[in-house]
C-alpha positions in Angstrom: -6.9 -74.7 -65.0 -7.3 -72.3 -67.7 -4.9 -73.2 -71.0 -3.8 -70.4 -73.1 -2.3 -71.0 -76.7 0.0 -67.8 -77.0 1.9 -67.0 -80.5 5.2 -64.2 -80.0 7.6 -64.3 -82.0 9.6 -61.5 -79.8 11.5 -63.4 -77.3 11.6 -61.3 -74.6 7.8 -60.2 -74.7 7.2 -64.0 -75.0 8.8 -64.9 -72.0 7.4 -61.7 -70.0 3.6 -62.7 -70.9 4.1 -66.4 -70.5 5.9 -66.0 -67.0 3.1 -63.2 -66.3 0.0 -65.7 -67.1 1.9 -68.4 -65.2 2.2 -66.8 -62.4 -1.8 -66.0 -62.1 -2.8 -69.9 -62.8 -2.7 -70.4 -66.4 -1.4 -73.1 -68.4 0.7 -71.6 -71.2 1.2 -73.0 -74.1 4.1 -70.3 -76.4 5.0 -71.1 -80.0 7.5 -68.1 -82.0 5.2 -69.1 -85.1 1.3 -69.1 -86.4 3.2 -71.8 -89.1 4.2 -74.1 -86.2 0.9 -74.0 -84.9 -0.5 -75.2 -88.1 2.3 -78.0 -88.3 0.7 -78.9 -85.2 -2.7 -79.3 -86.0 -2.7 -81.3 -89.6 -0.6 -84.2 -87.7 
């Protein structure tokens, strides 16, 4: 399975392209923030 990292900070177009990429096999991974995403990465 494919896994997508997917930054939107717009609720409802978050939700639509996750549950969209979902839905055709991919593993989605959604953060609101490029910020969290480097939170992420320097633990």
């Amino acid at each position: 399975m494919v896994h997508i990292l997917y930054i939107e900070d717009e609720v409802e177009i978050g939700n639509w392209v996750s549950q969209k990429l979902t839905q055709r096999g991919y593993e989605v991974t959604w953060l609101t923030s490029g910020e969290v995403l480097s939170i992420m990465w320097s633990k």
